[in-house]
N, C-alpha and C positions, 0 to 999 in steps of 0.2 A: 248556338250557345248564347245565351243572355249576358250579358255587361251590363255593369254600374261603373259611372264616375266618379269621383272622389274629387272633389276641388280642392287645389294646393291656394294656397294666398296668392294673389296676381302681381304683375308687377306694370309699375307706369313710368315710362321712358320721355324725355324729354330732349327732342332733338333740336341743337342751337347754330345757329348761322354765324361760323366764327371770320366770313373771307369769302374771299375769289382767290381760286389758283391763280397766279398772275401766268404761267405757264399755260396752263389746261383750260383756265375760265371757268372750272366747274366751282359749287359752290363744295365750302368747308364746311364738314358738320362736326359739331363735337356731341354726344350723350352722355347723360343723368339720367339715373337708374334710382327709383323708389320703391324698395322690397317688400313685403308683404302687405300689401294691400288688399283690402276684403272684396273676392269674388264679390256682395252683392252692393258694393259700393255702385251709385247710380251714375251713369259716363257724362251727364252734365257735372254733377259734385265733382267727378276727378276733372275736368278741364276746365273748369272755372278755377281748382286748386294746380291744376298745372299753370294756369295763367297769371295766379296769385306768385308762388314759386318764380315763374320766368321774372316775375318783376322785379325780384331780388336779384337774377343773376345780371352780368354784365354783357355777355351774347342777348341777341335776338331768335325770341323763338320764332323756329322753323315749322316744327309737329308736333303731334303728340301723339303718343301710341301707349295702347292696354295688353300687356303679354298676358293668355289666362291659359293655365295649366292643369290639367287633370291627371290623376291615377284610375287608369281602368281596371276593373276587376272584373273576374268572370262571379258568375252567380251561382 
């Protein structure tokens, strides 16, 4: 059976280095979430603009991650 995808608007997360567990020693993260973002947005333009973004916040950026989402359909 044939499928088509359907692209939903993607989303770009921005994970921030807020600590050390002083208990665990693992590191703290907190994420920011940027919603509808355009599937054919090019993934240098989004982390040059996560990297613009992080300079505003007050955490140090840790990562940066692209969620991209589809609807399948049969054909």
């Amino acid at each position: 059976m044939p499928v088509n995808a359907n692209p939903y608007p993607s989303r770009l997360t921005l994970r921030l280095n807020a600590g050390t567990d002083p208990e665990s020693g693992r590191t703290i993260l907190r994420a920011v979430s940027f919603n509808n973002i355009r599937p054919q947005a090019s993934l240098e333009d989004l982390y040059a603009t996560a990297q613009d973004l992080a300079g505003l916040m007050e955490l140090t950026l840790y990562s940066v991650e692209k969620v991209d989402r589809s609807e399948l359909l049969s054909v």
